[in-house]
Rosetta silent file (secondary structure, phi, psi, omega in degrees, C-alpha in Angstrom):
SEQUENCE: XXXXXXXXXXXXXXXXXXXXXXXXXXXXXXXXXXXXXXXXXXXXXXXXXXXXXXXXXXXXXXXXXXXXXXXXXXXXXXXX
SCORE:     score description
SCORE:     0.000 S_00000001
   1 L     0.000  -50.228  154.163  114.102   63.825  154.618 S_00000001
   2 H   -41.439   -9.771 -179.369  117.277   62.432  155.712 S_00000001
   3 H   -89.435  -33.367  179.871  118.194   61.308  152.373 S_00000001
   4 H   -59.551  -49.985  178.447  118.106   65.011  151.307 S_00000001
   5 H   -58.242  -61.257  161.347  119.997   66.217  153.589 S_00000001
   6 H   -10.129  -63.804 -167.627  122.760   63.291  152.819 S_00000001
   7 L   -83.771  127.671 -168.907  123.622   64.708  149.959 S_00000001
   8 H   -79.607   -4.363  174.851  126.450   67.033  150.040 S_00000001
   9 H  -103.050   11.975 -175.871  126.418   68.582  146.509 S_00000001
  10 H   -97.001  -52.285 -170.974  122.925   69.650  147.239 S_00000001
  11 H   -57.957  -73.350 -160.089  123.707   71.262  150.131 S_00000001
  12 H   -55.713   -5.591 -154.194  126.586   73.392  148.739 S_00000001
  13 H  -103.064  -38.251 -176.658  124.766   74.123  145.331 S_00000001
  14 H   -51.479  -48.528  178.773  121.894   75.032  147.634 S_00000001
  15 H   -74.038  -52.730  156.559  123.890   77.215  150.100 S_00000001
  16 H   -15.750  -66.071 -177.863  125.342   78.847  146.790 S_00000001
  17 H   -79.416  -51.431  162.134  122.401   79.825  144.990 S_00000001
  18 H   -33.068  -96.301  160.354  121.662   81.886  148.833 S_00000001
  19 H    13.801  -70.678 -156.519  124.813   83.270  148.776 S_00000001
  20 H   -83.760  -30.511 -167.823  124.946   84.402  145.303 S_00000001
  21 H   -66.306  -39.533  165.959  120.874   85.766  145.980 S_00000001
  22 H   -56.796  -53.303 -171.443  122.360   87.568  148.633 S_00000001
  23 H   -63.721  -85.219 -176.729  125.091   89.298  147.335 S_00000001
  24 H   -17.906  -47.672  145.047  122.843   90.490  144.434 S_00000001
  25 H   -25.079  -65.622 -159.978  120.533   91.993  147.098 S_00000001
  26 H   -45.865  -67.334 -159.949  123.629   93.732  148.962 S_00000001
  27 H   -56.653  -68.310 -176.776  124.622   95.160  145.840 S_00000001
  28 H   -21.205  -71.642 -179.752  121.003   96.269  144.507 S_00000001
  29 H   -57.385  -95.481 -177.289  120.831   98.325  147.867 S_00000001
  30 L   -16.123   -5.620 -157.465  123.915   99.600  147.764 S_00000001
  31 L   -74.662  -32.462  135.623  123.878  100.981  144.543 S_00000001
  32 L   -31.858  -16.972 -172.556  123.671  104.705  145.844 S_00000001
  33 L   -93.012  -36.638 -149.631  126.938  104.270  147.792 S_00000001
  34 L   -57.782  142.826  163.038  129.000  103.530  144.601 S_00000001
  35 L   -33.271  164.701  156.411  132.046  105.874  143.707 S_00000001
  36 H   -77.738  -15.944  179.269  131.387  108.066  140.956 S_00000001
  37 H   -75.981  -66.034  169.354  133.971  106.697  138.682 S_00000001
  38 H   -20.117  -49.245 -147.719  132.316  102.992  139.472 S_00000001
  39 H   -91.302  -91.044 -125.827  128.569  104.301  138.266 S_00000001
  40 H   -42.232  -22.136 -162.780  130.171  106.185  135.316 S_00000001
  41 H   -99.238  -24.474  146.361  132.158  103.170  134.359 S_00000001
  42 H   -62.249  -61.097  161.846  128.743  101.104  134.919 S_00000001
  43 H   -14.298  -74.864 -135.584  126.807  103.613  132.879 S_00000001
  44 H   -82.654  -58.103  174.809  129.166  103.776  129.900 S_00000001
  45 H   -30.762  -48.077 -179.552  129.545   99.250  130.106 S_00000001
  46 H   -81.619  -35.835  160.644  125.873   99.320  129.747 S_00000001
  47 H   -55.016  -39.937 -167.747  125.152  101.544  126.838 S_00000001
  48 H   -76.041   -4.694 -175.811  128.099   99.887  125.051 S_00000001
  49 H   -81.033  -94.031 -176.636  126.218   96.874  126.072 S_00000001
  50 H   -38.095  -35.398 -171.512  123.133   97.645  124.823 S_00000001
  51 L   -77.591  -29.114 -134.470  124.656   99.221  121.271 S_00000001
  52 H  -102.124  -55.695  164.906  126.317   96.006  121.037 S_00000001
  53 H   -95.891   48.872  157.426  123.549   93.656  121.143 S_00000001
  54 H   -87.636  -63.793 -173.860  121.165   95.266  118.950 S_00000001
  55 H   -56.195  -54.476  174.297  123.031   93.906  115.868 S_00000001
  56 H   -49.614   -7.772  168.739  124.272   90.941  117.430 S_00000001
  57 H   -75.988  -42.866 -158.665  120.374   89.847  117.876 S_00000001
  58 H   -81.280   -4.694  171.499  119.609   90.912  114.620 S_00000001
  59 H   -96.926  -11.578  152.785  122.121   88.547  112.853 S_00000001
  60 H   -46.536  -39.861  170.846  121.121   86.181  115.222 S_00000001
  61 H   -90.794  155.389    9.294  117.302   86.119  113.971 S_00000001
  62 H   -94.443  -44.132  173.839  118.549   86.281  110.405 S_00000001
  63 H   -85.217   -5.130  164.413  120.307   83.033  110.929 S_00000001
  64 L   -81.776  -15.703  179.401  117.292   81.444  112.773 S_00000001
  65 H   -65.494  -76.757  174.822  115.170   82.666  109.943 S_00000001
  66 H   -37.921  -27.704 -177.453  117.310   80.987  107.371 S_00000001
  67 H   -91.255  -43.548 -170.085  117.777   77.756  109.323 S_00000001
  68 H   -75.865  -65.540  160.073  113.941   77.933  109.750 S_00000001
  69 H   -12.129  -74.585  145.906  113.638   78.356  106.206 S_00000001
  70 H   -34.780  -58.867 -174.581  115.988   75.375  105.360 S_00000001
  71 H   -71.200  -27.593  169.239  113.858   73.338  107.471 S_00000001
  72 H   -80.777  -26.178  177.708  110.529   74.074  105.855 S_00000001
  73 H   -58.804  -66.673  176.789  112.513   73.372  102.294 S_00000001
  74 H   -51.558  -45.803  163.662  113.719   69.800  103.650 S_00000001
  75 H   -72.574  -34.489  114.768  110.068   69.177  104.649 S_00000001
  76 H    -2.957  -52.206  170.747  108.777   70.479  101.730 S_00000001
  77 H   -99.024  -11.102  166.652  110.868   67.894   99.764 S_00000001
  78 H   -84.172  -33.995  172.478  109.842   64.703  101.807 S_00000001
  79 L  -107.353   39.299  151.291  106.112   65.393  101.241 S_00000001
  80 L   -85.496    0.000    0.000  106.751   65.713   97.576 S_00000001
């Protein structure tokens, strides 16, 4: 157990990852408090969000298709 403890990039990465767990709580709860400009300006970030990655997924799966594709064609040609 002392050996754990030793290390000092554990501890900070450790203390970190609290930290950051925390804040994210704070906020979550807080979320009722926020200006009105704040949630409108969260609001409108997430729809534009959302409209945003609907395409970018779908040319994303259209180039995993094709790369999957390509890969059964190269296997395809070794066991001819």
């Amino acid at each position: 157990m002392h050996q754990f403890f030793s290390n000092k990039k554990l501890i900070i990465l450790l203390v970190s990852v609290i930290v950051c767990l925390g804040l994210i709580a704070y906020s979550i709860t807080e979320k009722s408090k926020l200006p009105i400009v704040q949630q409108f300006s969260n609001d409108i970030t997430a729809i534009t969000g959302r409209v945003l990655s609907k395409p970018t997924n779908a040319v994303v799966n259209f180039m995993e298709s094709v790369d999957n594709l390509k890969n059964t064609y190269e296997e395809n040609q070794l066991l001819k």
